[in-house]
N, CA, C and O atoms as CSV, one atom per row, in Angstrom:
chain,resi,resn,atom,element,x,y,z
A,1,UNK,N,N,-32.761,125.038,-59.738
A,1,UNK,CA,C,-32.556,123.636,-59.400
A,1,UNK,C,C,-31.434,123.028,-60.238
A,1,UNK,O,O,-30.548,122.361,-59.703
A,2,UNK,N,N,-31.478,123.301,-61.794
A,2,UNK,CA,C,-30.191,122.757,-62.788
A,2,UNK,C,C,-28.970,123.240,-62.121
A,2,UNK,O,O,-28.008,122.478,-62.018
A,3,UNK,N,N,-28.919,124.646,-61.581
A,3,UNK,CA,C,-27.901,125.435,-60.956
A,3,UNK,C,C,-27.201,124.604,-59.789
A,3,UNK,O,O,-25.991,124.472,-59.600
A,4,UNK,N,N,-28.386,124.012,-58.965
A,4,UNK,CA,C,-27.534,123.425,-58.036
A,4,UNK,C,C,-26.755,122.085,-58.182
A,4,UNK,O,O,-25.590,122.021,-57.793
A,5,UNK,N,N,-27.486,120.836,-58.831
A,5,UNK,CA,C,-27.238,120.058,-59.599
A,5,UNK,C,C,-25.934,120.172,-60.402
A,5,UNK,O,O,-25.073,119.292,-60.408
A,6,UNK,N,N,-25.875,121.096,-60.943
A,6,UNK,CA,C,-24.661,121.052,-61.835
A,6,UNK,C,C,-23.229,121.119,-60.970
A,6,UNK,O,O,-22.195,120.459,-61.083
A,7,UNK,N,N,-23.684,122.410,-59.879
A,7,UNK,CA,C,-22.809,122.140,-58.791
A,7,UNK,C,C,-22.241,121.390,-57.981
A,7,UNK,O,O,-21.047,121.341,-57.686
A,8,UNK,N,N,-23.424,120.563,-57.468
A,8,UNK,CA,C,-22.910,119.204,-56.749
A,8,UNK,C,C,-22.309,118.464,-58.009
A,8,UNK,O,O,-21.403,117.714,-57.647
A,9,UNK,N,N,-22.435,118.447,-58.809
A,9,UNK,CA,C,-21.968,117.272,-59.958
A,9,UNK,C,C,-20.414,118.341,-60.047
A,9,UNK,O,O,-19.742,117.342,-60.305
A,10,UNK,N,N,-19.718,119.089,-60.046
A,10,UNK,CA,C,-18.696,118.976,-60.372
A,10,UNK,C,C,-18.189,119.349,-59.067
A,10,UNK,O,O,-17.021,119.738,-59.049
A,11,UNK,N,N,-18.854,119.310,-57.920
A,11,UNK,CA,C,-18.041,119.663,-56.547
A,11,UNK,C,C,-17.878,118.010,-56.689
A,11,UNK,O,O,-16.933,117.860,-55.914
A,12,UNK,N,N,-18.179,116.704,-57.165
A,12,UNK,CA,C,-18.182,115.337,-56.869
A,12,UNK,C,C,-16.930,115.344,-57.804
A,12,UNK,O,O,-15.885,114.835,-57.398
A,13,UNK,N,N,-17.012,115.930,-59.093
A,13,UNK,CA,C,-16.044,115.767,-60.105
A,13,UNK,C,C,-14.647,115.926,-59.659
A,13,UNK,O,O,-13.637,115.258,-59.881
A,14,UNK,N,N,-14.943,117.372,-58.724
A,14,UNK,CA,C,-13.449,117.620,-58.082
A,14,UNK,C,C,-12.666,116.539,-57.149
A,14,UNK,O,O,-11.454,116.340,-57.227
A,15,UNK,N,N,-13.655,115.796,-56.147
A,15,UNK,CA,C,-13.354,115.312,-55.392
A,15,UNK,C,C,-12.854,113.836,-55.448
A,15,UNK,O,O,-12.236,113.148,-54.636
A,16,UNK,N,N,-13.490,113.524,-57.070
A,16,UNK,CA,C,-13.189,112.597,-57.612
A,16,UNK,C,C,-11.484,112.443,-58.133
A,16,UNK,O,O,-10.722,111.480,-58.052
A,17,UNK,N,N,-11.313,113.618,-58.604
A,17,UNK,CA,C,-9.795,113.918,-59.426
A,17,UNK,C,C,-9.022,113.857,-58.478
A,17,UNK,O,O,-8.155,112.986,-58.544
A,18,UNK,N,N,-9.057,114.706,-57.332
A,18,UNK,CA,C,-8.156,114.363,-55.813
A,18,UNK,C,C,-7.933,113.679,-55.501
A,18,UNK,O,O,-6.760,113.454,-55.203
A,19,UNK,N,N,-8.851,112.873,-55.344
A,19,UNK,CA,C,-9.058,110.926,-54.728
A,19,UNK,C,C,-7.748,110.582,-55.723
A,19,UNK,O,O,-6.648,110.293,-55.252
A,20,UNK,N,N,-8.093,110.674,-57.568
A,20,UNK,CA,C,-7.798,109.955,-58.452
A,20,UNK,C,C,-5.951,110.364,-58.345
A,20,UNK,O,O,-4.967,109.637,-58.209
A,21,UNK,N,N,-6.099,111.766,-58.472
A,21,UNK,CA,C,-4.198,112.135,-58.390
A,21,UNK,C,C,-3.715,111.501,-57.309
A,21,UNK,O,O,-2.732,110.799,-57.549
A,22,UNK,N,N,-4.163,111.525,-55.979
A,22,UNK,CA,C,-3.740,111.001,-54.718
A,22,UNK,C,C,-3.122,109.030,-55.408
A,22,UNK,O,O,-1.972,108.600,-55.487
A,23,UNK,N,N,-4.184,108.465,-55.692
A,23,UNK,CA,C,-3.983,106.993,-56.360
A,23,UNK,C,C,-2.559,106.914,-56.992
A,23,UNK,O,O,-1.465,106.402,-56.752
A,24,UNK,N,N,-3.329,107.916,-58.183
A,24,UNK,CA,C,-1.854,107.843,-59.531
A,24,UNK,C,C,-0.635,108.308,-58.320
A,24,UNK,O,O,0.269,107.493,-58.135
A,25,UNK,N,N,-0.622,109.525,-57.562
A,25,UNK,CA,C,0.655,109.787,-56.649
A,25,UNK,C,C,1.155,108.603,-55.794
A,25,UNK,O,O,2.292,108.603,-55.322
A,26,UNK,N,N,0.158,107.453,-55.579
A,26,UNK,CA,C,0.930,106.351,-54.641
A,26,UNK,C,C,1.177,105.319,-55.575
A,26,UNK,O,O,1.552,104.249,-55.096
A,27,UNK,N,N,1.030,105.416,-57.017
A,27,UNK,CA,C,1.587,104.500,-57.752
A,27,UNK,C,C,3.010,104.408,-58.116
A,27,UNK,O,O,3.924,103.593,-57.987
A,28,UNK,N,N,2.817,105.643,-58.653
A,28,UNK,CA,C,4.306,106.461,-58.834
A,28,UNK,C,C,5.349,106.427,-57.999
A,28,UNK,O,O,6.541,106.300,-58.278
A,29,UNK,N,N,4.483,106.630,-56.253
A,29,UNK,CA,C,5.708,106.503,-55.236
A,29,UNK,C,C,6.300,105.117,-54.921
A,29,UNK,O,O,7.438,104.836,-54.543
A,30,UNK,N,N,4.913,104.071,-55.250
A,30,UNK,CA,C,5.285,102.593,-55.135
A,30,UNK,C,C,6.579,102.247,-56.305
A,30,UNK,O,O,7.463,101.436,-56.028
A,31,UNK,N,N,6.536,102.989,-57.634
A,31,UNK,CA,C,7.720,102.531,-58.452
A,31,UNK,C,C,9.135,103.215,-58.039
A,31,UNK,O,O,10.094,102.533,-57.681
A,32,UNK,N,N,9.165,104.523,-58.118
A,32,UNK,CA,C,9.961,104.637,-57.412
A,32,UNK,C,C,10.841,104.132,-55.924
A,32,UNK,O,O,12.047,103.981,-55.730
A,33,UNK,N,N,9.904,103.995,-55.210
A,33,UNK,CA,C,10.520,103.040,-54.147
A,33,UNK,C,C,11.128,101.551,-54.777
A,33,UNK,O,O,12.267,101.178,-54.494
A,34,UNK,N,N,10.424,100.940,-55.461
A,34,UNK,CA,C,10.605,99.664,-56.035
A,34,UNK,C,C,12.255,99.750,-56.682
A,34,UNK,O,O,13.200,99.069,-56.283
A,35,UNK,N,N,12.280,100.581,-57.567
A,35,UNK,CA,C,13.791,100.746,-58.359
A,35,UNK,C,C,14.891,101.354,-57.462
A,35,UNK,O,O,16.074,101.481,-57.776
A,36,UNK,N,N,14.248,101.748,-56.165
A,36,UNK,CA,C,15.268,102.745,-55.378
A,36,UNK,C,C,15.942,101.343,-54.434
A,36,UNK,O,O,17.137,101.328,-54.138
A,37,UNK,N,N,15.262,100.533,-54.145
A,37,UNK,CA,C,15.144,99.592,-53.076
A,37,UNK,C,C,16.022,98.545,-54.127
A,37,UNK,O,O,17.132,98.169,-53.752
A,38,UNK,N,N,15.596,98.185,-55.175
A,38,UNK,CA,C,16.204,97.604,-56.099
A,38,UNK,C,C,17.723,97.538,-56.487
A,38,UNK,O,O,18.378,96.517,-56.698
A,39,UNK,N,N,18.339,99.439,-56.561
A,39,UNK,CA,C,19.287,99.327,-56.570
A,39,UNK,C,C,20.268,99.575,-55.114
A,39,UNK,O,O,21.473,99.823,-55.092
A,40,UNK,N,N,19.737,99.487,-54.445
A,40,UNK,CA,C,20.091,99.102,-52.753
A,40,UNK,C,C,20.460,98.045,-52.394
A,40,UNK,O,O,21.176,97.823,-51.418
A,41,UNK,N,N,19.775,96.867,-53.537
A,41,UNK,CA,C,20.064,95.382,-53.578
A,41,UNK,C,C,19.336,94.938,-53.167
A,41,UNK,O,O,19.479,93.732,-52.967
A,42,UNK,N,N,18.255,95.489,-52.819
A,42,UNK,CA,C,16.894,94.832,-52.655
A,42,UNK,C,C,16.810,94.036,-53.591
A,42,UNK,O,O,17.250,94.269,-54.717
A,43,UNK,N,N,15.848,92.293,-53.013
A,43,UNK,CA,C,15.286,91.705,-54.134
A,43,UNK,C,C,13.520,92.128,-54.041
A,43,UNK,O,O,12.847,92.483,-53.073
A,44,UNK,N,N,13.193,91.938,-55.322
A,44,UNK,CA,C,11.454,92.900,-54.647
A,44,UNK,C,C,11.031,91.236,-54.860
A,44,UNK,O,O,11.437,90.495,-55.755
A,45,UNK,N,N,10.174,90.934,-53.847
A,45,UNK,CA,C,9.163,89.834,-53.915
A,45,UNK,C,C,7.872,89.565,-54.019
A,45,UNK,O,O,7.227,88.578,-54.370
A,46,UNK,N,N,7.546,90.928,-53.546
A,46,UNK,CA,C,5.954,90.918,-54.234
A,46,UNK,C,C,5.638,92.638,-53.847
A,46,UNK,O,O,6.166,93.317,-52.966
A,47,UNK,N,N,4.569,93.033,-54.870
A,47,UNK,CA,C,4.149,94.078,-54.591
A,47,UNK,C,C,3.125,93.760,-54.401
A,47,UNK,O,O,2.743,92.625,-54.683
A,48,UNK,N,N,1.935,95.171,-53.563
A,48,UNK,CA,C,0.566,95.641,-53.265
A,48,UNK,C,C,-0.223,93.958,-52.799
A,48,UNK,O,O,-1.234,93.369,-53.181
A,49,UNK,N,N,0.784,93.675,-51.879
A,49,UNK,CA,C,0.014,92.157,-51.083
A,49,UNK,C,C,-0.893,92.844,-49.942
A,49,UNK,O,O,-0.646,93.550,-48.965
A,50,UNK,N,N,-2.467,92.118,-50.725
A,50,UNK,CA,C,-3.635,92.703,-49.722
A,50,UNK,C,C,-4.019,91.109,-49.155
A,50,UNK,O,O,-4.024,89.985,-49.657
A,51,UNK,N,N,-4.319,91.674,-47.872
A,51,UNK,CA,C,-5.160,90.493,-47.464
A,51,UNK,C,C,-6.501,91.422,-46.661
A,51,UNK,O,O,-6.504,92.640,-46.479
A,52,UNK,N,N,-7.827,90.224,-46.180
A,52,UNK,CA,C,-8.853,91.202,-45.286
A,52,UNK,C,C,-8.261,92.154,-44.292
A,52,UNK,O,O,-7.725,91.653,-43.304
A,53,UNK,N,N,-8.285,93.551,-44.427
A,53,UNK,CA,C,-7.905,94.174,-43.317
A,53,UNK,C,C,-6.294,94.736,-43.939
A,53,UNK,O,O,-6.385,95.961,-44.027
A,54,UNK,N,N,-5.478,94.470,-44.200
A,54,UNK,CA,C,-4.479,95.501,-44.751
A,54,UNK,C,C,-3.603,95.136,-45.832
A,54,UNK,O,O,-3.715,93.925,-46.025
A,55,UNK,N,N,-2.597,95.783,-46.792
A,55,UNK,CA,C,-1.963,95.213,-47.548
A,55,UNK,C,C,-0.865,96.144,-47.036
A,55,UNK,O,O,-0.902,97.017,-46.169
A,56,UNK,N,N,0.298,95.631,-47.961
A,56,UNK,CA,C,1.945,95.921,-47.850
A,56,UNK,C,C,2.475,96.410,-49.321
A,56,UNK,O,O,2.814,95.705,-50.271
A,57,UNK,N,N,2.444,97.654,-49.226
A,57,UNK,CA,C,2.933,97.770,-50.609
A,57,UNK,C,C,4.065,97.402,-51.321
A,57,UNK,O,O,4.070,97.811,-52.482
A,58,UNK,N,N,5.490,96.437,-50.799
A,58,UNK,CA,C,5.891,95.898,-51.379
A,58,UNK,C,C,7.081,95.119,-50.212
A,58,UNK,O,O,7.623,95.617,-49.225
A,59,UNK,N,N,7.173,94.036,-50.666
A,59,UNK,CA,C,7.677,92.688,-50.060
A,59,UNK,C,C,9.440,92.676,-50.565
A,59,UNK,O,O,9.817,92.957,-51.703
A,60,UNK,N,N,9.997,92.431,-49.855
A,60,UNK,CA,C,11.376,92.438,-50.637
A,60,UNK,C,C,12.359,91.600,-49.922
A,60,UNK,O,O,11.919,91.055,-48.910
A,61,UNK,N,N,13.822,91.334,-50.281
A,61,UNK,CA,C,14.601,90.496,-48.896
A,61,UNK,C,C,15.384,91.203,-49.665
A,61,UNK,O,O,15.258,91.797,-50.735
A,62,UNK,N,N,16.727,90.908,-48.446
A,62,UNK,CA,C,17.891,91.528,-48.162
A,62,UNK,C,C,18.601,90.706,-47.508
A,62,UNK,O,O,17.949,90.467,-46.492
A,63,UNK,N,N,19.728,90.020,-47.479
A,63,UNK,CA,C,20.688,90.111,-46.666
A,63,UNK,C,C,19.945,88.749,-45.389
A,63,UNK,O,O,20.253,88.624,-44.203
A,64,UNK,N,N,18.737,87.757,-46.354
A,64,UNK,CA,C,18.378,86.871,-45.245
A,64,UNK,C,C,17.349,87.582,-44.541
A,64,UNK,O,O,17.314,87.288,-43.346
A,65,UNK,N,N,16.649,88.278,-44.848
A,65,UNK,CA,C,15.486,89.217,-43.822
A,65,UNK,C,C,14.586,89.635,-45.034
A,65,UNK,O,O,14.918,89.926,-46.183
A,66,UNK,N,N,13.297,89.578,-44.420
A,66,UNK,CA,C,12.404,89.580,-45.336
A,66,UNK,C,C,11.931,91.179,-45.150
A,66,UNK,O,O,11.879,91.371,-43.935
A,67,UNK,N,N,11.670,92.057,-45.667
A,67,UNK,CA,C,11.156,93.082,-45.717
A,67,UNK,C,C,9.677,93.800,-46.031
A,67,UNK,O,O,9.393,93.943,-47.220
A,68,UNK,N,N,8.952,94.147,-45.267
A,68,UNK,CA,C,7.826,94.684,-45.345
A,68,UNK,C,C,7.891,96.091,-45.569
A,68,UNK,O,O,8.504,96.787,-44.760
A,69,UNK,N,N,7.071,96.843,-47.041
A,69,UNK,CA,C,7.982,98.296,-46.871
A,69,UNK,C,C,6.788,98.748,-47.134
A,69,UNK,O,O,6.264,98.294,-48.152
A,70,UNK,N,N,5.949,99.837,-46.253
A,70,UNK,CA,C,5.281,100.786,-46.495
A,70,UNK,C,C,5.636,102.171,-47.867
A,70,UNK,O,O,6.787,102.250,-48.295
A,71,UNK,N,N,5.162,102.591,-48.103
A,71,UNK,CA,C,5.805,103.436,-49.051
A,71,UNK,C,C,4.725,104.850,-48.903
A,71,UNK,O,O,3.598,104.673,-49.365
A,72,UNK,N,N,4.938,105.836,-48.460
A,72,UNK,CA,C,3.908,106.933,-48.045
A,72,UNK,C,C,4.571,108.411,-49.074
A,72,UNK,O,O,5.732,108.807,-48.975
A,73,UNK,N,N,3.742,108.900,-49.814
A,73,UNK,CA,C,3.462,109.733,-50.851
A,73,UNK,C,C,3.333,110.927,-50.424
A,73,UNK,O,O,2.457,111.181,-49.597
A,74,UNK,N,N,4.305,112.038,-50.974
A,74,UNK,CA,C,3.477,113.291,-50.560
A,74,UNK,C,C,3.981,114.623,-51.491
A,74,UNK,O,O,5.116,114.539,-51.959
A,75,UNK,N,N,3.415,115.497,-51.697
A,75,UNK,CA,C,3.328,116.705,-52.545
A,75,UNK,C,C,4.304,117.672,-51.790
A,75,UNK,O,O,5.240,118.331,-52.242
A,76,UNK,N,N,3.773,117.561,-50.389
A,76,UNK,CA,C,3.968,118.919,-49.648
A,76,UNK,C,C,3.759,118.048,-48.043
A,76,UNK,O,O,3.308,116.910,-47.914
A,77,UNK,N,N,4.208,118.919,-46.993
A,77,UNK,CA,C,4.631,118.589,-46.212
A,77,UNK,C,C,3.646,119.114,-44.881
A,77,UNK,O,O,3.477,118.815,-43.699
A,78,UNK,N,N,3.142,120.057,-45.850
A,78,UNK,CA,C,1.461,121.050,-45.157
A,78,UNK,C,C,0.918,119.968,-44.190
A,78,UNK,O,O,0.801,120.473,-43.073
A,79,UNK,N,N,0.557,118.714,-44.202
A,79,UNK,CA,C,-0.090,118.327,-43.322
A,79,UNK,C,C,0.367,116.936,-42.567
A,79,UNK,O,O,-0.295,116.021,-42.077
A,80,UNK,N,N,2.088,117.220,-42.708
A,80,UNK,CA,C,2.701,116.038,-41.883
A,80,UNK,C,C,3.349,115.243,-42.783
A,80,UNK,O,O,2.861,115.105,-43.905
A,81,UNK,N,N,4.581,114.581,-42.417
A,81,UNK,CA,C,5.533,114.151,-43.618
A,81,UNK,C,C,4.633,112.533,-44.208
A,81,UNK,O,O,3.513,112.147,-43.873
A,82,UNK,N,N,5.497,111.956,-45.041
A,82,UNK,CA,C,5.014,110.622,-44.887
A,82,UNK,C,C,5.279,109.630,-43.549
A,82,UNK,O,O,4.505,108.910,-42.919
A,83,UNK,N,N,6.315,109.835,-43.439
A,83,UNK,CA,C,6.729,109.200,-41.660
A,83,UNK,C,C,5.600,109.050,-41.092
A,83,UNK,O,O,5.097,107.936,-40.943
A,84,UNK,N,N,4.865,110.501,-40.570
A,84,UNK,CA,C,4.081,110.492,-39.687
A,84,UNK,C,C,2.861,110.327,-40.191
A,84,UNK,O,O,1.928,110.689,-39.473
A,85,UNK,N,N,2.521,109.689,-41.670
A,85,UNK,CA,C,1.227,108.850,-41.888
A,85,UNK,C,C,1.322,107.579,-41.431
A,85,UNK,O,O,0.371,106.800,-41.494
A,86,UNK,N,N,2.501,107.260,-40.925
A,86,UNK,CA,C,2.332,105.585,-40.884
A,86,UNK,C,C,2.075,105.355,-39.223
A,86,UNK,O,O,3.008,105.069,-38.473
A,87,UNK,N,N,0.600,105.529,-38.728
A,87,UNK,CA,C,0.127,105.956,-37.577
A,87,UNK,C,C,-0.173,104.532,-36.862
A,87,UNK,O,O,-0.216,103.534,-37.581
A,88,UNK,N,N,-0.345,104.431,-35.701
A,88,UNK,CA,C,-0.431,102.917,-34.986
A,88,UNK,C,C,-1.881,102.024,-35.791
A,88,UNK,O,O,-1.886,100.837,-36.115
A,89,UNK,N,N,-2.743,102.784,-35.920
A,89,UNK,CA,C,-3.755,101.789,-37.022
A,89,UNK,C,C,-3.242,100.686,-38.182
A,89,UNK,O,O,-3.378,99.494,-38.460
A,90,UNK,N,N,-2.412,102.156,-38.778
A,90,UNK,CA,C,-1.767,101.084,-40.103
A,90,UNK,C,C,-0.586,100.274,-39.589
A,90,UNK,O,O,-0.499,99.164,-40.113
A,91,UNK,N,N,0.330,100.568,-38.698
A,91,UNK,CA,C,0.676,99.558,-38.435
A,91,UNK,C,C,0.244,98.298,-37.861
A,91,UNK,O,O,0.845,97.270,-38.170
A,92,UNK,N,N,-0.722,98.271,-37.072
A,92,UNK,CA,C,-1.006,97.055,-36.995
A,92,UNK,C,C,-2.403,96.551,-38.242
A,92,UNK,O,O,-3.410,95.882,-38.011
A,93,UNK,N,N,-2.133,96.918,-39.002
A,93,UNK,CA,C,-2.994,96.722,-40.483
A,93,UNK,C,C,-1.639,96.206,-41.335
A,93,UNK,O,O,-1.871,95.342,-42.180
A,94,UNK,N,N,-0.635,96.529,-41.234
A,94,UNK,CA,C,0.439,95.974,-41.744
A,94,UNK,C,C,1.389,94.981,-41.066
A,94,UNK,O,O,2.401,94.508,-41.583
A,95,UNK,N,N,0.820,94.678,-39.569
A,95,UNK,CA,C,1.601,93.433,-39.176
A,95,UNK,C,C,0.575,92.440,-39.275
A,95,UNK,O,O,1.002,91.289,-39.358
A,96,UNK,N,N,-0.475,92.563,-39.284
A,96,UNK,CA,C,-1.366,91.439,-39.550
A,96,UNK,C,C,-1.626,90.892,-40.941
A,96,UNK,O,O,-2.179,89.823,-41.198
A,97,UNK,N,N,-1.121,91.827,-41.846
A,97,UNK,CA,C,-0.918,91.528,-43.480
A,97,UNK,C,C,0.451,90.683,-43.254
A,97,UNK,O,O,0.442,89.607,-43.853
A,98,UNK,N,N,1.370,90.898,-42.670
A,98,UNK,CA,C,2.889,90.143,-42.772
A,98,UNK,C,C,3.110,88.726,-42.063
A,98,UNK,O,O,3.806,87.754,-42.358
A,99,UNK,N,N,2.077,89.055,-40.816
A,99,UNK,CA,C,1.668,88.000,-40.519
A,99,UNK,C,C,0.961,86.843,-41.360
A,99,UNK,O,O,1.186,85.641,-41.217
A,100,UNK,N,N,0.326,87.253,-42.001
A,100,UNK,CA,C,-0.957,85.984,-42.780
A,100,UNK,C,C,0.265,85.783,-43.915
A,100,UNK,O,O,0.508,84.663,-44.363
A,101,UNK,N,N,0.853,86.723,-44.249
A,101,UNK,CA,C,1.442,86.411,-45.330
A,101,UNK,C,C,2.809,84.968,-44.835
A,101,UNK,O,O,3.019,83.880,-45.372
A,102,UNK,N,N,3.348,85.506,-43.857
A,102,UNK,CA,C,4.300,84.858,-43.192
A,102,UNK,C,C,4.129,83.206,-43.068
A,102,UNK,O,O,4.862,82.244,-43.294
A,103,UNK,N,N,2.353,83.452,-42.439
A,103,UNK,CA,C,1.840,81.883,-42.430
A,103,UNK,C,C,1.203,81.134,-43.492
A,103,UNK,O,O,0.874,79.961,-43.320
A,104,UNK,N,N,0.950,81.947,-44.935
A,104,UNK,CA,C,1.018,81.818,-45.585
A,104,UNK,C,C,2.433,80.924,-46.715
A,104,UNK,O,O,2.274,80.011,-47.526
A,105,UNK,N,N,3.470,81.509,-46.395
A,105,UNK,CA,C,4.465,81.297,-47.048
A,105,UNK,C,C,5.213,79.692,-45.771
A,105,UNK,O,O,6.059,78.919,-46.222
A,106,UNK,N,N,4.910,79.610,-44.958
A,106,UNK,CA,C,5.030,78.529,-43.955
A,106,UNK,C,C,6.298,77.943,-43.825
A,106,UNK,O,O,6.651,76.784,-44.039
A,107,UNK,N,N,7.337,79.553,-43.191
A,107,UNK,CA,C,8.465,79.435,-42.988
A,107,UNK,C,C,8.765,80.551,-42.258
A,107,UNK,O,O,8.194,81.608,-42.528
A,108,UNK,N,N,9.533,80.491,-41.416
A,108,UNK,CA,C,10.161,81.235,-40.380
A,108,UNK,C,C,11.578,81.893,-40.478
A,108,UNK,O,O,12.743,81.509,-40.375
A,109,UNK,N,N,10.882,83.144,-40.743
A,109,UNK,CA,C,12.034,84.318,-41.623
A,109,UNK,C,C,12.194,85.500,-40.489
A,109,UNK,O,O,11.301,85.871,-39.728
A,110,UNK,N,N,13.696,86.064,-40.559
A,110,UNK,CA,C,14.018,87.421,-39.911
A,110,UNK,C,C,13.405,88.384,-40.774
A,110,UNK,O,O,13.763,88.337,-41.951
A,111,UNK,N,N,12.577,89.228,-40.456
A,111,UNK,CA,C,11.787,90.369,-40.623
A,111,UNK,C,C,11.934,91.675,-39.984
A,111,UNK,O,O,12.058,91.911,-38.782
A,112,UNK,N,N,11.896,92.586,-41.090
A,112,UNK,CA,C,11.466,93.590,-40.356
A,112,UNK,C,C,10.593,94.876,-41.264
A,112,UNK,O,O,10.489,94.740,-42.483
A,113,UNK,N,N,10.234,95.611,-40.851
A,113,UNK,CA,C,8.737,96.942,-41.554
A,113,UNK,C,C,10.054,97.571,-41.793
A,113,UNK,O,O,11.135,97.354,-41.245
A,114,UNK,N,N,9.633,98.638,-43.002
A,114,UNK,CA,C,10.651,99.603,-43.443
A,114,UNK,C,C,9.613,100.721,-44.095
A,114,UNK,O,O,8.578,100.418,-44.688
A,115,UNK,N,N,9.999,101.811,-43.916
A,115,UNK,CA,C,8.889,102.973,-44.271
A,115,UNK,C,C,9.775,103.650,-45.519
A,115,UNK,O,O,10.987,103.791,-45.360
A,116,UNK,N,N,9.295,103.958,-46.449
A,116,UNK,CA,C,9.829,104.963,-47.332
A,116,UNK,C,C,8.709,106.140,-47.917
A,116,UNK,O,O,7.598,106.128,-48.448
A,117,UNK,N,N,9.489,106.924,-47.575
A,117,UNK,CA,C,8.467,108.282,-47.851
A,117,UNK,C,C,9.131,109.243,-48.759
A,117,UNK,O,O,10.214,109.827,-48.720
A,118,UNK,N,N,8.036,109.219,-49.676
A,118,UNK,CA,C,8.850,110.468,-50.901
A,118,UNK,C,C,8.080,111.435,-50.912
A,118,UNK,O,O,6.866,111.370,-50.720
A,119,UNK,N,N,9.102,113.014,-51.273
A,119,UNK,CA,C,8.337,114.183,-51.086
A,119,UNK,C,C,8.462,114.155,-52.694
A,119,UNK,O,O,9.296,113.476,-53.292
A,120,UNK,N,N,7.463,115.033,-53.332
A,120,UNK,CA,C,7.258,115.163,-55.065
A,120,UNK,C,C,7.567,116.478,-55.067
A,120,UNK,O,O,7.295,117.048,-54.011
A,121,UNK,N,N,8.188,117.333,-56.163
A,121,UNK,CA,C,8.039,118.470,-56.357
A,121,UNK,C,C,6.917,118.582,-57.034
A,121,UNK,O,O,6.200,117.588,-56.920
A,122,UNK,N,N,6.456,119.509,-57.764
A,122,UNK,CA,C,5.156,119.963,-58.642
A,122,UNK,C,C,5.075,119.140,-60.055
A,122,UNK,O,O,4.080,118.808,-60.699
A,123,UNK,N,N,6.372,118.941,-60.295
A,123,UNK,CA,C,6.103,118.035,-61.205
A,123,UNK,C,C,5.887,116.376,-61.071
A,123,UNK,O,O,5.873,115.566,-61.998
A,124,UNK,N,N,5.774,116.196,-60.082
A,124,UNK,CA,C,5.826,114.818,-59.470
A,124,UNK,C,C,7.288,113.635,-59.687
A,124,UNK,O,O,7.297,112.418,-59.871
A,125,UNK,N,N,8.174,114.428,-59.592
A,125,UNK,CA,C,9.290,113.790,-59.317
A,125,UNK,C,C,10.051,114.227,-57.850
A,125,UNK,O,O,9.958,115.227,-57.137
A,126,UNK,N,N,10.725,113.170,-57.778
A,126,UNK,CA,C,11.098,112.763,-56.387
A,126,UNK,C,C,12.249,113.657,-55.665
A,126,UNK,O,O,13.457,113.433,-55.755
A,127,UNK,N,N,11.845,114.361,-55.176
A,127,UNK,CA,C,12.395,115.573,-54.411
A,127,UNK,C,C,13.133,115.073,-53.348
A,127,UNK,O,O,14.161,115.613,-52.938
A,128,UNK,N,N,12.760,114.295,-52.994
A,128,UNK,CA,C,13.637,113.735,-51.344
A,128,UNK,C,C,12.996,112.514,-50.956
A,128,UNK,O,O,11.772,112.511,-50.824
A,129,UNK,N,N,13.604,111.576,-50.775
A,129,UNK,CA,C,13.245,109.969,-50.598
A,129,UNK,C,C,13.727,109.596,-49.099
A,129,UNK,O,O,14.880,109.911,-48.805
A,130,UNK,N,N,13.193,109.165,-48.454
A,130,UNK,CA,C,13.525,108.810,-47.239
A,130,UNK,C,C,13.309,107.359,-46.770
A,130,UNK,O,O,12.165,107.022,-46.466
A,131,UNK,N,N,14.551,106.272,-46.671
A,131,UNK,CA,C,14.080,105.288,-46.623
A,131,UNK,C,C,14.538,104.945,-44.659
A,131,UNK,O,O,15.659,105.161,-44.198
A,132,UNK,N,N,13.897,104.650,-44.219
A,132,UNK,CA,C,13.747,104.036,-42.578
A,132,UNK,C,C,13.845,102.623,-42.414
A,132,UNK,O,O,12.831,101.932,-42.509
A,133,UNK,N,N,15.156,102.036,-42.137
A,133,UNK,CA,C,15.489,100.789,-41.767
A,133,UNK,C,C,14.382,100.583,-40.508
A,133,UNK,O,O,14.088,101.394,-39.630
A,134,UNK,N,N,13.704,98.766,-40.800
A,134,UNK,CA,C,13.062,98.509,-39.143
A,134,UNK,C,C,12.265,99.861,-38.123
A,134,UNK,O,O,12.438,100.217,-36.958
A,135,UNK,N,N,11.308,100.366,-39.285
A,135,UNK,CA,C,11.083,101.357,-38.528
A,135,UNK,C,C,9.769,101.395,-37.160
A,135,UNK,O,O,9.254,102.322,-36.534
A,136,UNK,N,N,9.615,100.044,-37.135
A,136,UNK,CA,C,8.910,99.097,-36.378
A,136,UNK,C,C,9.080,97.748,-36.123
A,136,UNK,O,O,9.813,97.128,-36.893
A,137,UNK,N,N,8.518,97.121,-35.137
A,137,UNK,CA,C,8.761,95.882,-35.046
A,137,UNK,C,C,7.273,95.353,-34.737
A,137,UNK,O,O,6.361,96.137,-34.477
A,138,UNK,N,N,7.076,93.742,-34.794
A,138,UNK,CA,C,5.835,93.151,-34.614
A,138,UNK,C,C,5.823,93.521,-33.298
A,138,UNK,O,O,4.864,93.229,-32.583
């Protein structure tokens, strides 16, 4: 019985650390995007804006256009790039965040979603960055 117990307790442990690297990996990809976008001339205006139902990992303008930028994380490419995490759910989990935010801020701005997806090598630096102008629209 201790035998099995101990098992489930570190099959939870494992699953816990995965969860946890996955986190720390979208933190990392959120800064990086942030300084990449930054020196692009991005201004950043807000990061990790949650509202009920979805957040935007970081807010930025450009050029008179307000920017909504997903930012999607990845190790390896085994199960689909970051691109193709940003699936019709989350997008409309991220126009209804830009939305509230929009009516929130109670002004009428050119917008548009922008996806950036970084691949990590093993050491978790940024192997290939991919940033996608307007890669959606409301």
């Amino acid at each position: 019985m201790n035998l099995l117990r101990n098992l489930l307790k570190k099959i939870k442990l494992s699953i816990f650390l995965k969860k946890r690297d996955r986190k720390d990996a979208g933190k990392i990809g959120e800064n990086i995007a942030t300084k990449f976008l930054t020196r692009k001339g991005y201004s950043i205006l807000e990061q990790n804006f949650r509202v009920k139902g979805g957040e935007i990992d970081i807010i930025a303008s450009k050029d008179n256009t307000l920017v909504f930028v997903e930012v999607k994380s990845r190790t390896s490419t085994e199960y689909g790039t970051g691109e193709e995490a940003v699936t019709y759910t989350k997008r409309k989990r991220l126009i209804l965040a830009a939305k509230i935010y929009l009516k929130y801020k109670g002004e009428d701005y050119n917008c548009r979603f922008d996806v950036i997806a970084i691949l990590f090598d093993k050491t978790r630096k940024a192997k290939e960055i991919n940033h996608i102008e307007d890669a959606f629209t409301l």
